[in-house]
N, C-alpha and C positions, 0 to 999 in steps of 0.2 A: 504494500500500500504506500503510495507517495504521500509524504509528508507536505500539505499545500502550505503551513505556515512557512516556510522557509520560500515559498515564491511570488512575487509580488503580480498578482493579475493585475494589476492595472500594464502591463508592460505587455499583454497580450494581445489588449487593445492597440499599445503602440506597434507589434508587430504585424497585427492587421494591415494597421494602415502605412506600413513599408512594401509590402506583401503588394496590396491591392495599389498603390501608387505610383512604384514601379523602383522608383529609389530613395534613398535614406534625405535626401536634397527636398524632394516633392511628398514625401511622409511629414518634415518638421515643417511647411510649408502650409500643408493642410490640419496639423496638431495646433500649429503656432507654438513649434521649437526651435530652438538652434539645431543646427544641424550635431553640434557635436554631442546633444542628449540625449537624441536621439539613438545615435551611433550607441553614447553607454547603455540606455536600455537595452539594446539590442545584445551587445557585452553582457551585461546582467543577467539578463534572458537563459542566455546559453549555458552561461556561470551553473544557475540556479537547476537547470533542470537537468546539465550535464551532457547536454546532445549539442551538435552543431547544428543548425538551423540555415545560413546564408551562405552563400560560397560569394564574395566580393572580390572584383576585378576593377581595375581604373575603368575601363568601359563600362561596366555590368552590373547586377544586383541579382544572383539568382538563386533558389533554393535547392536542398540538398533534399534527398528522398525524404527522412528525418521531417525535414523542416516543411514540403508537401503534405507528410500525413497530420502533422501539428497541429499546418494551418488551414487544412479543414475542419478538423475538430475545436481550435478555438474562433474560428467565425462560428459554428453552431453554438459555442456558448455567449458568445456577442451578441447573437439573434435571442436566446433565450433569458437573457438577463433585457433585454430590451424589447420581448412580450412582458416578464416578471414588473418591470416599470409598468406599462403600460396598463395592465393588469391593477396594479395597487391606483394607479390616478386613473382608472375608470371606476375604479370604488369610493373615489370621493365623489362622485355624484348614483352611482347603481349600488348600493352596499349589496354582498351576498352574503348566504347563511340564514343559522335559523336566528331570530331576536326572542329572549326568553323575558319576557316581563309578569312582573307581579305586582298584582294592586289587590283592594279593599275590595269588595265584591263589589258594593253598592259603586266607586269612583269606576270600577273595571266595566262594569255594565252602560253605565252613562258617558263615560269620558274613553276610557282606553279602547274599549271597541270599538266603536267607531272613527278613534284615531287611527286604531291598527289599521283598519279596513283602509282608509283614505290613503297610508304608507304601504301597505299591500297593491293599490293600483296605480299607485306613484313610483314602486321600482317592485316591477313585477320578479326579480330574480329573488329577491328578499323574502324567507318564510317565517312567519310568526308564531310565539306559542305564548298565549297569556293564560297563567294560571292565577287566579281570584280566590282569595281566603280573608277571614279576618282575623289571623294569628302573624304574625312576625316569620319571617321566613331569612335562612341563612344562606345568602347569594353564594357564600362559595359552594359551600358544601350541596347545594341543590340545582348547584349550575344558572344561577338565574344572573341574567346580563343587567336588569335595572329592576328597582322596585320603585313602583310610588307609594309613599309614606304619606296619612295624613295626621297632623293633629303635630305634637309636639315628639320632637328627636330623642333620642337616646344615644349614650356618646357612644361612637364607636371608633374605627378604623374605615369604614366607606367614605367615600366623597358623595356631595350631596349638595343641590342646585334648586334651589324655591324656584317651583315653574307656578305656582298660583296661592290662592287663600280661599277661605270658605268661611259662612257663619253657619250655626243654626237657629232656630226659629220654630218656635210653639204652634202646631200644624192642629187639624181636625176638618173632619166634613164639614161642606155646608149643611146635612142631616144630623149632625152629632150636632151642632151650635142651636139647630134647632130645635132639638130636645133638650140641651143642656143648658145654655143660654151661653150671651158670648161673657167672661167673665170680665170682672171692672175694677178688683183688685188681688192679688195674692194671696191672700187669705180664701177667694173664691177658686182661683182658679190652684193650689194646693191641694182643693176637694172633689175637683174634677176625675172621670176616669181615667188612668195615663196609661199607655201603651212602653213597655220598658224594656230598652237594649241591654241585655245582661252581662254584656262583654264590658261596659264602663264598670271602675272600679267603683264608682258611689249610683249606681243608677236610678236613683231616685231624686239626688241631688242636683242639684245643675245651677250655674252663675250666670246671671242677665245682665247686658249692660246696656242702660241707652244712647243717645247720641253725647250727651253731655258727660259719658263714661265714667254717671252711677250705679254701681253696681248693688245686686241684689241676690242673695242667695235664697231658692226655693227647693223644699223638699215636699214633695208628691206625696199626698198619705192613699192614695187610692188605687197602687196598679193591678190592671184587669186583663190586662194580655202581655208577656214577657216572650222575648224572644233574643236569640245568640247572633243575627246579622240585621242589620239596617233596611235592607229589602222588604223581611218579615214586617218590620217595624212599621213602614211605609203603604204596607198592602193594608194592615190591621187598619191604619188611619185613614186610607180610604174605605174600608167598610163600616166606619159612623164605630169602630171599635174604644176610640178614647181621644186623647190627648199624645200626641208625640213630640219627640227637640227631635227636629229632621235638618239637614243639611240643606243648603242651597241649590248645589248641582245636583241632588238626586232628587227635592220637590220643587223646585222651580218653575218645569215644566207644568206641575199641580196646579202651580198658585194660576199661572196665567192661563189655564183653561176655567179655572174655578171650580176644578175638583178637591181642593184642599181651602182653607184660608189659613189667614194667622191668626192665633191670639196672643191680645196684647202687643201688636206689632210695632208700638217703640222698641221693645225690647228684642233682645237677639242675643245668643254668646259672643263673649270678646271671639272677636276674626284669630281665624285659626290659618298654619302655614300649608302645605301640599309640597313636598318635595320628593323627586326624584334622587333614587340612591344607587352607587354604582361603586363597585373594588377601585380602590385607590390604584391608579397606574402612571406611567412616565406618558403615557398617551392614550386622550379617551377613542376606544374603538368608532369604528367610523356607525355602523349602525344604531349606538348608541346615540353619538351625538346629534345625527340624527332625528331619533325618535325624540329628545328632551328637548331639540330646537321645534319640532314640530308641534310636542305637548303644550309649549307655551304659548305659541304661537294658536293653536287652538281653544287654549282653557280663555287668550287674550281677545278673542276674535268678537265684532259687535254682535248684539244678537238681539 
């Protein structure tokens, strides 16, 4: 086996173009060398691999068998190192491979899907896999290229880029207000029936802020339907089931058809962060970078 550290390939290339130019004069000519550096790579060259390669005459420049079989074999690595280029800078705009993302069910359903979809027909070489949970998931170890994260960080070693924010907001049917009434102060709406995500650590509890960012803490004495994902959450309070703190990007949609309302709609949670999380590297992959220019670029978009 040949030892390549001991051969300088860049001097492959200058034998190319000795080879193909016809002489060492019209090689540095087309390099932009002196002639006499040329000459030493070519020294070098032979040095290094131990064969003769040129036969040089004051007339001439010609190769020896040696140096014919060489320099076919190193023009194919010329050509293949200059698909290999071409290749990586056609990946800055068609990324290929698979893109493994992970979000929050409820954010995956409403936000990531449909971004996938829209980068799926934007570089069709590009294949997606989003898997959607509401537990914390460990990128290396489960092979995932980005997660989006909502709500507040935990220190880690990832890199991590705020692509948006979110509130929530005290949701219910127009039939649930109708039978319950709309309530007028805390004390009323604490007695109302509440619909509870059992994945927060206090889920009965919740902090309200208004605009003038007074804040109020309310504890729910009444829940009537509990559930472990935000979706659950979301269907209960469109069935006239209770009271929920719903998100923005996944009742939004609600409020503006008038399948949901608010109550109390001064109030909302303090705005919360949405970031995208990715393994710490010297360079972010290109389909990543990607996906998190796009994410923002969507969550940012007028609607």
């Amino acid at each position: 086996m040949v030892d390549l550290h001991s051969i300088n390939l860049n001097r492959l290339l200058v034998f190319n173009a000795v080879v193909e130019a016809g002489s060492l004069t019209a090689a540095a000519k087309r390099l932009g060398l002196v002639n006499t550096m040329v000459s030493r790579h070519m020294q070098l060259l032979e040095a290094e691999i131990g064969v003769s390669l040129l036969t040089r005459s004051t007339r001439r420049l010609s190769l020896t068998e040696a140096g014919r079989a060489f320099y076919e074999a190193s023009r194919a690595i010329a050509r293949s190192a200059e698909q290999a280029v071409q290749l990586a800078r056609t990946g800055l705009d068609a990324p290929r491979g698979t893109l493994r993302v992970a979000s929050a069910i409820d954010y995956g359903m409403t936000v990531v899907a449909p971004l996938l979809v829209q980068l799926r027909q934007r570089y069709p070489t590009l294949k997606v896999e989003l898997i959607c949970g509401d537990h914390l998931v460990d990128l290396i170890a489960e092979g995932i290229d980005v997660a989006v994260r909502i709500g507040k960080l935990a220190d880690s070693s990832l890199r991590a880029v705020q692509v948006g924010s979110f509130v929530k907001s005290l949701m219910a049917s127009p039939e649930f207000v109708a039978t319950h009434g709309m309530p007028k102060t805390f004390a009323q709406l604490a007695k109302l029936p509440f619909v509870e995500l059992t994945v927060l650590q206090q889920p009965l509890t919740m902090t309200l802020e208004n605009a003038n960012h007074k804040k109020r803490i309310v504890k729910m004495s009444n829940p009537v339907f509990s559930s472990n994902t935000a979706v659950n959450c979301r269907a209960a309070a469109l069935a006239g089931q209770g009271v929920a703190l719903l998100t923005d990007f996944s009742a939004g949609a609600d409020i503006a058809a008038g399948t949901l309302v608010r109550l109390m709609p001064e109030w909302s949670s303090p705005r919360g962060e949405i970031h995208a999380l990715f393994p710490d590297g010297a360079q972010l992959e290109q389909k990543v970078r990607i996906f998190v220019d796009a994410l923002k670029a969507f969550v940012e978009r007028p609607v």
